[in-house]
C-alpha positions as CSV (number, residue, x, y, z in Angstrom):
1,X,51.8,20.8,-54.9
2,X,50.5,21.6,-51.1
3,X,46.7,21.1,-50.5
4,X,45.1,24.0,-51.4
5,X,46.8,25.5,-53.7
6,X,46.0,26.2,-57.0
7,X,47.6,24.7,-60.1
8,X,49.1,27.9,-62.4
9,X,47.4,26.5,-65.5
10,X,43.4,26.3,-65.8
11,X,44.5,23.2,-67.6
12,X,46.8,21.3,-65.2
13,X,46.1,18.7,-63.2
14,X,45.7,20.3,-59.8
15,X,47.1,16.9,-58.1
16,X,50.5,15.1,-58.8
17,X,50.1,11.2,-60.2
18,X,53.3,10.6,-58.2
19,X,51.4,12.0,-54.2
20,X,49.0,9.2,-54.9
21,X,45.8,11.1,-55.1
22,X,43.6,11.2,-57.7
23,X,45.0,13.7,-60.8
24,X,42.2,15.6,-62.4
25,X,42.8,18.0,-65.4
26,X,39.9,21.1,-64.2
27,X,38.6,21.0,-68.2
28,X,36.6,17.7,-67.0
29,X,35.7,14.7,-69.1
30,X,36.8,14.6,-72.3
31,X,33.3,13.5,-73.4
32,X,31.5,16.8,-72.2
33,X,32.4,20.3,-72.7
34,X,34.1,22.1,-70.4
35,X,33.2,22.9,-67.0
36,X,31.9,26.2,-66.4
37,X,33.5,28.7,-64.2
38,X,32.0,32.0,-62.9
39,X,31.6,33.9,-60.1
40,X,31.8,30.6,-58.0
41,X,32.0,27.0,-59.2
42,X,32.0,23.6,-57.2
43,X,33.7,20.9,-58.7
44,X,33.7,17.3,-57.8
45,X,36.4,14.9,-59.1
46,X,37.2,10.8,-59.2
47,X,38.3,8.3,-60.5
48,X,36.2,4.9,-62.2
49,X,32.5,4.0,-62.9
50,X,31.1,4.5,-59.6
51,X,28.7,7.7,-59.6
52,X,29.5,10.1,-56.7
53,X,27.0,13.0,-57.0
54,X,27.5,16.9,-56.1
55,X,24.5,18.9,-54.5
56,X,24.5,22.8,-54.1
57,X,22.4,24.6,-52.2
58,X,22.6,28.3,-52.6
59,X,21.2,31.3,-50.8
60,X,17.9,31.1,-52.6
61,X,16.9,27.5,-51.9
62,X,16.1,24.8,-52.9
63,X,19.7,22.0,-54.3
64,X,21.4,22.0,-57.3
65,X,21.6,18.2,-58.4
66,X,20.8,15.8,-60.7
67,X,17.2,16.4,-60.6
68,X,17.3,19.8,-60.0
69,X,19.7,20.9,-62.5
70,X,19.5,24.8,-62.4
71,X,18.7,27.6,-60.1
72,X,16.5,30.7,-60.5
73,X,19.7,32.8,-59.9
74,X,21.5,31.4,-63.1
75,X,23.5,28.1,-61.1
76,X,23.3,25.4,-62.8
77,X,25.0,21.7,-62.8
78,X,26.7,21.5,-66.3
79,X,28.6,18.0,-66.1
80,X,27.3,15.0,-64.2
81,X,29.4,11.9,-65.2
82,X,28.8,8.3,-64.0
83,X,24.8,8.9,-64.4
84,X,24.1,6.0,-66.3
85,X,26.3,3.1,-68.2
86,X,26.1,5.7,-71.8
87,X,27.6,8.7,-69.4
88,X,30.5,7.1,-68.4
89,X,34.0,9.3,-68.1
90,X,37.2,8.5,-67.7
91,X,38.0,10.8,-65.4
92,X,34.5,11.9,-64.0
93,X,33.6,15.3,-63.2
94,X,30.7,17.2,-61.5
95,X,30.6,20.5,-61.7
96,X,27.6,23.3,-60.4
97,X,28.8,26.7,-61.6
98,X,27.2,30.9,-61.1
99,X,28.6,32.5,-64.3
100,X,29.5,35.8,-63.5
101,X,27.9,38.3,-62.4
102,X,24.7,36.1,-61.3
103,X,26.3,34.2,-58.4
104,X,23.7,36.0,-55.2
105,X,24.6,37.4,-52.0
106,X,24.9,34.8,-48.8
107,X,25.4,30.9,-47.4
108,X,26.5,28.0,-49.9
109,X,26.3,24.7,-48.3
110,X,27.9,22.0,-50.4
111,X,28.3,18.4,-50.2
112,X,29.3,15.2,-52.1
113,X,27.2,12.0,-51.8
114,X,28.2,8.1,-53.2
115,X,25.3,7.7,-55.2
116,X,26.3,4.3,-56.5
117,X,29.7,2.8,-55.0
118,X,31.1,-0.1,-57.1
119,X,32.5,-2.3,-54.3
120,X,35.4,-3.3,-56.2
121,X,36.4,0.5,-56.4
122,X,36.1,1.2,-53.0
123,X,37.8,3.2,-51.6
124,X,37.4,5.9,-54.3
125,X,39.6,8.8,-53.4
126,X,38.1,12.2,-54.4
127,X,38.8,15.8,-54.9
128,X,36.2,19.0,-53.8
129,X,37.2,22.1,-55.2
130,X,35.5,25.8,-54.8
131,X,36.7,28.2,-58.1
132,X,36.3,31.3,-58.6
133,X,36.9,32.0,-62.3
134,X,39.5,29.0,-63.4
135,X,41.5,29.6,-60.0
136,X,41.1,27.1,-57.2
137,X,40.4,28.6,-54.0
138,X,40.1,25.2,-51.7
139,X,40.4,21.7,-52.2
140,X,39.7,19.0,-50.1
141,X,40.4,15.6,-50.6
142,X,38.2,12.6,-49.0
143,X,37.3,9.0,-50.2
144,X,34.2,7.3,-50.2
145,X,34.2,3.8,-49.1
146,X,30.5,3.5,-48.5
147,X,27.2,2.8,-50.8
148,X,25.7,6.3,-49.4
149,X,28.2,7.8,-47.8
150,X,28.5,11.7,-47.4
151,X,31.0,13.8,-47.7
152,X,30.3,17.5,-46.0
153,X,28.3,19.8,-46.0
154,X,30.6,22.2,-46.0
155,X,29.4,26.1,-46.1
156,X,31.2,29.1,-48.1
157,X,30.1,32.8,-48.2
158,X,29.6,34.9,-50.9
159,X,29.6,38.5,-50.9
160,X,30.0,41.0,-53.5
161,X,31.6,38.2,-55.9
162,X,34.2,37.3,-53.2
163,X,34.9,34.1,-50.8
164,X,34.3,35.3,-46.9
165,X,36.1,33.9,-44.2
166,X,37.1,30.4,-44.5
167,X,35.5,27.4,-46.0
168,X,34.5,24.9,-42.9
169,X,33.1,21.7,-42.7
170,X,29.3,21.4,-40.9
171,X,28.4,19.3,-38.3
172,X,25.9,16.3,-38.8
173,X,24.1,15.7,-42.0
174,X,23.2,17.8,-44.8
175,X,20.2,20.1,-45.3
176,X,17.1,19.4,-47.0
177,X,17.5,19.9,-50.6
178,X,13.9,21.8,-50.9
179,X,12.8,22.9,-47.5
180,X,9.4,24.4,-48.2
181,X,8.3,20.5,-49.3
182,X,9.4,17.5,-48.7
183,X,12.1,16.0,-51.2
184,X,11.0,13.7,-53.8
185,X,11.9,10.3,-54.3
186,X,15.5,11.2,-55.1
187,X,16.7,7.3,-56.5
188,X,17.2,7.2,-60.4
């Protein structure tokens, strides 16, 4: 399959075992539910026990993470695998998700930071995905070699339920999670 394109099953893996790169069926770990889709879902993807962790920060503010699981506007982060040592996946997932119809107007940034890298893992290869419904619209694929390391931000925009323009990368280092105060003490 060529990067960025979307696998015709909602079920699929979106990567082939055989390129190499990390295969990821989109239903998530087999331990949690099923990822929710919507108007616009992030997605984040790896393999092992290390805990990679997925931020969102929508139009209205302040991140979705960990700590801040849900959004006045109805996003929300519904899987978040690697947490702790009884959350453990075998194919870890993160996923933020606007069901439809509640996904707002304007700028997503989005990024992916190694929370807790386990140095015999490194490098852990990873997939980023932006869904609308179950369809894929962009991938990117990164690893994480680093205790820390960031991957992104990247913004999207949302208008009228639809992607504008291209997804691009940012330069230099994410946002504030919660700019009207200054972020809490963000290690578990």
């Amino acid at each position: 399959m060529r990067p960025g394109r979307a696998s015709p099953s909602p079920l699929r893996p979106l990567l082939a075992v055989a390129t190499g790169v990390l295969a990821v069926a989109i239903a998530g770990c087999a331990m949690h539910r099923t990822a929710g889709t919507g108007d616009v879902a992030f997605r984040l993807a790896w393999r092992g026990a290390s805990d990679l962790d997925l931020f969102v920060r929508g139009p209205e503010g302040p991140c979705i993470f960990f700590f801040h699981r849900a959004s006045l506007s109805g996003g929300r982060l519904d899987i978040d695998c690697n947490a702790a040592a009884d959350r453990l996946c075998d194919s870890p997932v993160e996923n933020v998700f606007w069901p439809r119809g509640t996904a707002p107007d304007g700028e997503y940034l989005f990024w992916v930071h190694a929370h807790s890298l386990l140095p015999e893992e490194a490098p852990v290869r990873l997939q980023l995905q932006v869904l609308r419904g179950t369809e894929a619209h962009w991938i990117h694929r990164a690893t994480a070699s680093a205790h820390d390391q960031v991957e992104g931000p990247f913004r999207l925009v949302l208008r009228d339920g639809w992607l504008l323009g291209r997804i691009h990368r940012l330069p230099g280092p994410p946002p504030p999670c919660f700019p009207e105060a200054p972020p809490p003490d963000l290690r578990r």
